[in-house]
N, C-alpha and C positions, 0 to 999 in steps of 0.2 A: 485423409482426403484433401485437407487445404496443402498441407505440404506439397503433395505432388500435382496440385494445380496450381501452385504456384511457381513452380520448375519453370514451366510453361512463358513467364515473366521475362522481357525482353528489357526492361529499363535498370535501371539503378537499382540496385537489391536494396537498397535501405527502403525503397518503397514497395516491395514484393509482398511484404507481410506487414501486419502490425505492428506486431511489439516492437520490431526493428527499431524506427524513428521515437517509438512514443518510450520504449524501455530506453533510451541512449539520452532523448531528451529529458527525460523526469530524469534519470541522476544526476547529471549534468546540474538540472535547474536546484536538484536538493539538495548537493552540496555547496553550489552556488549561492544559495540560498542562506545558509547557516554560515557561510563564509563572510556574508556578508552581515547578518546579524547579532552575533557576540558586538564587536565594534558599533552595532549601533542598541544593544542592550546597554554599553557605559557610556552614550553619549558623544560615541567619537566619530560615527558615520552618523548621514540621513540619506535619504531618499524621497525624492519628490512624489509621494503618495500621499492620497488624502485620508488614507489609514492612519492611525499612531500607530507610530514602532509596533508596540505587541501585537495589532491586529494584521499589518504588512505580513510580520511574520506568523500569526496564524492561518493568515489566508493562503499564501505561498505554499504550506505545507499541507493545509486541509484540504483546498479547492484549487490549486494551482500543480502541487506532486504528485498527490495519490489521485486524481481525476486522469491524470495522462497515465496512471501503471492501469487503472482499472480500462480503461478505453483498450491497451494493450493487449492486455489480457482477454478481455472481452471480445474484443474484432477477431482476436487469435481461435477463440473458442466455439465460438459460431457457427463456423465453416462445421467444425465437426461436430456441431448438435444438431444442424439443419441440411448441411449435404449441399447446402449452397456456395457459390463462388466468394472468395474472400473480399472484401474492401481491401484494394490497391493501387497504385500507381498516380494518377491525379486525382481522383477521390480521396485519397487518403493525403498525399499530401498536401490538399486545399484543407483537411482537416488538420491535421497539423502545423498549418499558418494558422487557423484561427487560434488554435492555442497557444502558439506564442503570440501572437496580436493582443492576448487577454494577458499575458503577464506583461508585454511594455506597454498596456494602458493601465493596469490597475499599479503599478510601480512608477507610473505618470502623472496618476488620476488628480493628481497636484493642481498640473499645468491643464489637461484635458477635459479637466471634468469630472466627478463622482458618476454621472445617470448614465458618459459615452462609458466609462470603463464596467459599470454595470452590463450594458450591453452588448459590449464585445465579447467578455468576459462569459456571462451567460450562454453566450451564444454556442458554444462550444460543447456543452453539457446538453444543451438543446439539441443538437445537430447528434449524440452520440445516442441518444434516447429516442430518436427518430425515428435512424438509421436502423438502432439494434431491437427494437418494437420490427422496424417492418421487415427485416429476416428470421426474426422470431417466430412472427406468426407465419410470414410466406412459407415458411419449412414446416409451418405447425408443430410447434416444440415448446409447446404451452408449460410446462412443467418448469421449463427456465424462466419465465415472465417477473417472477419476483426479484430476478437481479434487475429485473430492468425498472420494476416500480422502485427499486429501491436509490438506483441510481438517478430516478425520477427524482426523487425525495431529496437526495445529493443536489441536484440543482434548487428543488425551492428556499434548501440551507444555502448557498451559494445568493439568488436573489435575497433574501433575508438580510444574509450579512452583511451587504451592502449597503440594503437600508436600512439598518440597527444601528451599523457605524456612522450613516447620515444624520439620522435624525434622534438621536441616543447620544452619540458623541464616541462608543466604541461597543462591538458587538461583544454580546454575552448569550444568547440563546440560542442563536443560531450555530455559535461556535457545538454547541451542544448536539445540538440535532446534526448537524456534517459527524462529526466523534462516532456517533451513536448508530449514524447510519453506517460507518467503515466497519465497526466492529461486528454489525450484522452481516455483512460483505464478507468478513475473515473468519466469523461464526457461520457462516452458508456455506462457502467454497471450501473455506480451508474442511471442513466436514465431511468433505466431497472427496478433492486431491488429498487428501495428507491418508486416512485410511488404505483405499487406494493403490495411490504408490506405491504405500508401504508392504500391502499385502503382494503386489505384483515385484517388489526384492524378495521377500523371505520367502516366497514361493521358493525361486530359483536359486537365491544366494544363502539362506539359513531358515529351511525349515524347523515347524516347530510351530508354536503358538501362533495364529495371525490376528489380526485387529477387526474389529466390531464393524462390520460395515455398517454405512448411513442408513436406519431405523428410523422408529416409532423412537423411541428413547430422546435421539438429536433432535428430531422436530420438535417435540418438547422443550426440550432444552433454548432453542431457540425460541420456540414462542413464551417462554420463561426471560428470556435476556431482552426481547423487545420489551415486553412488560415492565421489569426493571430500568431499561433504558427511556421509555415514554416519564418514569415517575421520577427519572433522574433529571431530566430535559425540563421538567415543569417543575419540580423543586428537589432540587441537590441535595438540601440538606435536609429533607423531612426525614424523622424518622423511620417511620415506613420505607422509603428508599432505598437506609440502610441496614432494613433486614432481607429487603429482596436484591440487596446487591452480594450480599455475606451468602444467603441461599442460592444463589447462580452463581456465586463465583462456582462452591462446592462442585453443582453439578458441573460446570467446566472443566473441573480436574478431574470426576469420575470418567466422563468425556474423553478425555485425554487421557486417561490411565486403560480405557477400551484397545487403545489405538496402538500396542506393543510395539511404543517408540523406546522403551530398553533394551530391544533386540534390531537396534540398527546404526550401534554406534560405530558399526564397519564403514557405511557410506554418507558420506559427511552430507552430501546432497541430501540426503532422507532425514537425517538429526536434526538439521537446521531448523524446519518445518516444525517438529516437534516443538525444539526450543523458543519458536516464535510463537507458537502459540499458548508456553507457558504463561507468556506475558497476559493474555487472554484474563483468567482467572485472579490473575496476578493483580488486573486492575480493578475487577470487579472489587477484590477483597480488600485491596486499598479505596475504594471509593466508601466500603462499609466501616472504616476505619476512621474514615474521615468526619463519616455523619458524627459520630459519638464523641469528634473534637480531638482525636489523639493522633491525626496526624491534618496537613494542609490538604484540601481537595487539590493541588496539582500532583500529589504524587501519583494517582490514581491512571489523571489526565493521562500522564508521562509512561508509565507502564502501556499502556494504551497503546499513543502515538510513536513516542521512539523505539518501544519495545515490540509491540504485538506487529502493528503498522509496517515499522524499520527494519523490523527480521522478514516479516513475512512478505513484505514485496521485494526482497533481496534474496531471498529464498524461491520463490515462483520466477522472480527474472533472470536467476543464472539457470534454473535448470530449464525452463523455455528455450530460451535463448540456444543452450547447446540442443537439446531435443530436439527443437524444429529448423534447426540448422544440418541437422545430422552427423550430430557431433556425441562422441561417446558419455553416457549418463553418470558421470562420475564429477570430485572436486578436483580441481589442479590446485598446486599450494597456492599460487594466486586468489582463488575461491574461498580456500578456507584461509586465508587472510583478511580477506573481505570480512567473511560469516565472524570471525574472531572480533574484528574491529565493532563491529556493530552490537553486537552482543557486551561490549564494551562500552560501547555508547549509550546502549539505554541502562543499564545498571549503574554507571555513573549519573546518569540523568536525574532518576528516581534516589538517589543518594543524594542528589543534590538538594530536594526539598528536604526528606529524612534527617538531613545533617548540614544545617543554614550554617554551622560555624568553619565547615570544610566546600562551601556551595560554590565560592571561586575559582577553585584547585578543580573540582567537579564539572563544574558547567565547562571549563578548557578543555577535559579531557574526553568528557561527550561532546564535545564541538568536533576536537579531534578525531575520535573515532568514529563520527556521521561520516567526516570531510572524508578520512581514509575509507569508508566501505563506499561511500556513494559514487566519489571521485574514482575511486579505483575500479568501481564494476564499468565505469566509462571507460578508463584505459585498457584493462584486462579485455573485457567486450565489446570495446568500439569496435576495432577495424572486423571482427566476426558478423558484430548485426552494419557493418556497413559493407558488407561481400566480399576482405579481402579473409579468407580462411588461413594460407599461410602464416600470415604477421598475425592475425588472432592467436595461434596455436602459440607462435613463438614470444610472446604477450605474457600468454599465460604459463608458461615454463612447460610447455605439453609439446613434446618433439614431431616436427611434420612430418608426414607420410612420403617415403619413397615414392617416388615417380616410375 
């Protein structure tokens, strides 16, 4: 339904749809982002923020990358849960200045001000929680509303951490509650699309077993990981903590093992999903590891964010991307280049806590394979989510269509 009202679109196709600008700009900004931060993890860059280093670069990746895929994604999905007209053209591009207006004031916030880059900054998450409350309800599609509280929650972590970093001297709780609220996001949806998907290929392409649809079971599950995640947020390291992070993680893989992602290592677009979401459980089970002292609480963080985060909005953005473009549901090797690098990246990442005496060699190499998945889904998909189809095709090594 949004697809083909948005045919109808007479401007710049990067502003026709959503994900367009905000999928092209959050890669952009994430590899950009880690590009710039190795050199200022050893001291050898700064940037004129009133963050410290660690926090610049949590903030950038918590509230500055995954807020522009989830906006994306979200404008994108709308349309077809409510039957409503998409956010385009100057609507959406006044939305997407404010977004970048929030990363050169909060990468400013030096020279600017702490309370203006707050506000800018905020503003953005405000405007998408507004906007998507009042298509929500105007379609009356009350059943979606929890993404929208939850991205509600996304911004009062975003105001927090602005003033934890002010008046704290660097944010710690709020980093928590942003974490906690993605993983609820990638626990909801991905629950959703990844089933799904899955079961609308092995329909057609390998019958046979199909996946669990979304139940009484998953909402459980979920309301078991909020649980977990509220008693994570308030204290990390209580015991208790981490015996409901060691029991969620479990149920996450039973979850996961619903969802007969062994029967789709045909089409890499469908695997990827899966394997981003290994990282899911992945983290829980490292954060139960952590309580008990046998490994650092960032390995957990890392499974999480470069793993679960890094796969699965790299995962939902290529195949978006070709889907609502009307482009064939499959990987070009360019894709699963992408999907390789990344997969690369958070496995090196989480080795990099696991193993502090190889963490140099490590931290470069998941530097590198963020910069190749993130930087490349921008060259691979630029010229496609910016309307030129041809040069996209030929991008991605996928031969264009006779005339």
């Amino acid at each position: 339904m949004a697809g083909a009202r948005s045919r109808n679109f007479e401007g710049w196709p990067l502003f026709a749809n959503s994900f367009r600008p905000f999928f092209l700009l959050a890669a952009i900004q994430a590899g950009l982002s880690i590009l710039a931060w190795l050199p200022m993890f050893y001291g050898e860059l700064s940037v004129s923020s009133a963050f410290a280093p660690r926090d610049w670069h949590v903030h950038e990746m918590l509230y500055g990358f995954l807020p522009a895929v989830i906006t994306g994604f979200l404008f994108t999905a709308i349309p077809n849960w409510t039957g409503r007209l998409p956010i385009q053209g100057t609507s959406l591009g006044a939305l997407v200045m404010v977004w970048l207006a929030g990363r050169v004031a909060v990468t400013l916030s030096a020279d600017t001000g702490w309370a203006f880059a707050l506000l800018v900054d905020a503003a953005f998450l405000a405007l998408v929680v507004a906007a998507a409350a009042r298509e929500i309800i105007a379609g009356g599609n009350w059943r979606n509303l929890p993404v929208v509280a939850l991205v509600s929650v996304l911004l009062a972590g975003n105001v927090a951490f602005h003033l934890e970093a002010h008046y704290q001297g660097a944010a710690d709780f709020s980093i928590r509650v942003g974490i906690g609220v993605v993983m609820l996001l990638i626990s909801l949806i991905g629950g959703r699309i990844i089933p799904s998907f899955t079961r609308n290929w092995l329909v057609k392409f390998n019958p046979g077993r199909l996946p669990v649809p979304f139940g009484r079971f998953d909402g459980a599950v979920i309301g078991c990981s909020a649980l977990a995640l509220i008693f994570w947020i308030v204290a990390p390291l209580n015991a208790v903590t981490g015996v409901l992070m060691a029991l969620v993680g479990g149920l996450h893989l039973v979850r996961l093992a619903r969802w007969a992602g062994d029967r789709t290592f045909r089409e890499r677009l469908l695997v990827i999903l899966h394997i981003g979401y290994v990282f899911v459980p992945l983290g829980f089970i490292l954060h139960a590891v952590a309580v008990f002292g046998a490994l650092p609480p960032s390995a957990g963080i890392h499974a999480w964010m470069t793993g679960a985060a890094g796969t699965m909005t790299l995962a939902v953005m290529t195949r978006a991307s070709l889907g609502h473009t009307g482009q064939a549901l499959t990987a070009s090797p360019a894709t699963q280049g992408i999907y390789a690098a990344i997969i690369i990246a958070a496995l090196a990442r989480v080795a990099a806590v696991v193993l502090p005496a190889h963490s140099d060699l490590l931290l470069h190499i998941a530097a590198c394979g963020w910069l190749v998945a993130f930087l490349g889904f921008a060259v691979a998909f630029g010229p496609l989510l910016a309307g030129s189809r041809r040069r996209a095709l030929a991008t991605m090594g996928v031969p264009a269509p006779a005339r």
